[in-house]
N, C-alpha and C positions, 0 to 999 in steps of 0.2 A: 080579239085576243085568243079565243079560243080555238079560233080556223089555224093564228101562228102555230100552237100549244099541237097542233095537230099534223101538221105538218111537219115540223119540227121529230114528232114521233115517227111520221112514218118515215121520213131520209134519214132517221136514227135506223131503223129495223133495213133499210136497204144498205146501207153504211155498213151496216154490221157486216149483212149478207151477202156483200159483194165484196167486203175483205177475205172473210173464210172463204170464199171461191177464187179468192186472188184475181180478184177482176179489181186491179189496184186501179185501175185509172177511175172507173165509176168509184169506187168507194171514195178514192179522194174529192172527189167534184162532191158526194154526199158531208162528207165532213168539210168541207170548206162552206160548203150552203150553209148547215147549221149555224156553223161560227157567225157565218155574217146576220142570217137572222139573230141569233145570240147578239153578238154586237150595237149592231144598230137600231134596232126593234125594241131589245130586252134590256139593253144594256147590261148585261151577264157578261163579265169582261173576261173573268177567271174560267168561265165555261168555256167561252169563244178560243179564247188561247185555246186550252188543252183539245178543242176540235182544229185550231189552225196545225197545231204541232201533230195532230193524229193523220189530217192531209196531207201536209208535208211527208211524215213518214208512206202514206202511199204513194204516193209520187214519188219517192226516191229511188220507189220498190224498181219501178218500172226506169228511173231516168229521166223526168218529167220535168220540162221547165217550169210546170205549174206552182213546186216545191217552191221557187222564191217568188214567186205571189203571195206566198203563205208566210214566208218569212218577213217581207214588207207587212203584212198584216199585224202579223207577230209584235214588228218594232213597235208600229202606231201606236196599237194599244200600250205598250210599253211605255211610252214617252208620253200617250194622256194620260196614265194612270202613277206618272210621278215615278215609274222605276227607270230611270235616269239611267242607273251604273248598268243593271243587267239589259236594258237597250243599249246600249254603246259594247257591253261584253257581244253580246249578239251578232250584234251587225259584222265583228269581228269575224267569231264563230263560223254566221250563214258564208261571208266572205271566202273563208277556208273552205267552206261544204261544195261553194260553186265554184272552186278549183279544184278540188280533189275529188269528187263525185261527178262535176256535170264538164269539168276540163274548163269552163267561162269565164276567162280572165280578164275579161271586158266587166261579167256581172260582179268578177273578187271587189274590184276595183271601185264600182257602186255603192258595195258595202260597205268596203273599208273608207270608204267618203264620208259614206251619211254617217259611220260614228265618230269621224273627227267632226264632221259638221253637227252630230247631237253635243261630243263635249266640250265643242266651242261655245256653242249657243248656250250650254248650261253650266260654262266655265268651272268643267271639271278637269281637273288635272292629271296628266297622263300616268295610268297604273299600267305596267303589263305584267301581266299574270301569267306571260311562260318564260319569262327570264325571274334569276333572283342575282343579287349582285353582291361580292361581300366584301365591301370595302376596307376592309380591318387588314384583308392579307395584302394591300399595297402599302397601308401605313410606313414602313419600313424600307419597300423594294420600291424606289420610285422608276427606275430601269424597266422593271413588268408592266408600272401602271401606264408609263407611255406607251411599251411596245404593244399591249395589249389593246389601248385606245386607237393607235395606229392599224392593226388590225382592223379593229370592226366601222372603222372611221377610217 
């Protein structure tokens, strides 16, 4: 335990030192190591995150497809640890980040799967958090409410 404990220090101290020198590719492999030691070893879940999301952000520095390894990481833990909604927001999220950051519409597509496939499996029901809808102003205009559904349908 104490060889982990030490280890864990020193890819902490190079992590560090190879961020501030913007050597983002070793930094990330050092924050992804931790995590996983953190993870599997430690079972330090909430540690392991905040190292998977500190590699992911180095590897984005650079463009790295390493970033969704970390984001798959990310969910896992998410989904054993019972946060159900912010895995499935997630996978969303990572979804958008590998089309708009890394152009991978093969990986958007990955993502936006596994979280219909997290809220199937845990039959939650579909929330989306960048549309709101207001139903009260078709109450009256039922003309709108069609043309409107015909639109986006």
């Amino acid at each position: 335990m104490n060889e982990l404990i030490m280890e864990i220090k020193i890819l902490s101290a190079n992590a560090t030192k190879s961020k501030y020198a913007q050597m983002f590719e070793e930094a990330g492999k050092a924050y992804y190591d931790i995590a996983r030691r953190k993870e599997v070893y430690l079972r330090l879940y909430d540690e392991a995150l905040a190292h998977y999301e500190e590699a992911a952000r180095c590897y984005i520095q650079i463009k790295s497809s390493s970033a969704m390894d970390c984001y798959h990481r990310i969910i896992g833990i998410m989904v054993k640890d019972y946060r159900i909604d912010l895995a499935i927001y997630l996978c969303f999220e990572y979804g958008y980040t590998c089309r708009t950051i890394f152009g991978d519409l093969e990986k958007m597509e990955e993502f936006y799967k596994k979280g219909e496939e997290i809220r199937i499996e845990y039959q939650i029901l579909h929330k989306c958090v960048r549309t709101k809808s207001d139903l009260a102003k078709y109450k009256k205009d039922k003309k709108k409410a069609l043309s409107d559904y015909e639109r986006v349908f």
